[in-house]
C-alpha positions, 0 to 999 in steps of 0.5 A: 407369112412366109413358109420356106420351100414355098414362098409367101403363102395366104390364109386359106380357112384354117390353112395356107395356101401358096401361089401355083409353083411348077412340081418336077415330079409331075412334069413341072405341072403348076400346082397350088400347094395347101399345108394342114396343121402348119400353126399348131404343129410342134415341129414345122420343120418337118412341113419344110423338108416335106415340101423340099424333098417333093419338090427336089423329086424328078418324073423318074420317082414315079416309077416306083410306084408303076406296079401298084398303080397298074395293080389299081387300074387292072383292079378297076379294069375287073371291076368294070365291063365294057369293051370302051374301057381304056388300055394300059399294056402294063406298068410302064404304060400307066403313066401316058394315062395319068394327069394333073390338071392345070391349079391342082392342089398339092396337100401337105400335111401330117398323119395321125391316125396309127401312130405314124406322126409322120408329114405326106405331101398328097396329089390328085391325079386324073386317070383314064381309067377311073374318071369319077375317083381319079389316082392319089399320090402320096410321099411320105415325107415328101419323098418316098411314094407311101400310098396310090389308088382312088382318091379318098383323101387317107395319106395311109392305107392303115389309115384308109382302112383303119387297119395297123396291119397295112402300114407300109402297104403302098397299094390295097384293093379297095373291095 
């Protein structure tokens, strides 16, 4: 099977799964991609421009999102004491402490929860400051950066914390 933007993909349980294809949104880093939902969703089409408008991102669509990621490290920064804990002198410094590990999977599909109804394409990310939960990136719609913090696998914050009132929240303290 065929699903265009990525090429052949496999059956992967209920999913597909494409072979590693370099995302320039994170440095051309080689990512497998694992859509959820593709055969029982009424409009495939959404899937694909999802999967096209990530792709067609560059590095820069990140700095969008620099202030909430910062607000998640500072976030975790207080959580934390300890003198060996990494510095990141603001938000245009936190992206030297980001990384995608060689194989990661990129996550695309829809959300339900909250009536959104709309398809994400979710990445994990490492940090250095969060070592155990690491840093999620979600866009909406492939193309618009919708959700950073700990990975939890929630494509929303209203879904995250089940909460109507976070929808458009692109970062929430999670204590």
């Amino acid at each position: 099977m065929e699903i265009p933007g990525l090429g052949p993909v496999t059956v992967d349980g209920d999913d597909y799964a494409s072979a590693p294809l370099p995302v320039p949104v994170l440095g051309d880093a080689l990512c497998r991609f694992v859509v959820v939902g593709y055969d029982d969703d009424e409009a495939k089409a959404d899937f694909e421009t999802a999967v096209r408008a990530f792709l067609g991102l560059g590095e820069s669509a990140l700095r969008s999102a620099s202030v909430p990621v910062f607000q998640y490290y500072l976030d975790v920064r207080a959580e934390v004491d300890g003198e060996d804990f990494v510095s990141v002198s603001g938000p245009e410094d936190v992206w030297s402490h980001v990384h995608v590990r060689p194989g990661s999977e990129v996550t695309v599909q829809r959300e339900d929860a909250h009536g959104d109804r709309q398809v994400y394409v979710s990445v994990e990310c490492e940090c250095a400051w969060e070592p155990e939960h690491g840093l999620q990136i979600v866009f909406r719609r492939g193309g618009t950066v919708a959700k950073v913090g700990p990975f939890d696998g929630h494509l929303t914050n209203a879904a995250a914390f089940d909460r109507a009132d976070l929808a458009g929240a692109v970062y929430h303290r999670f204590a």
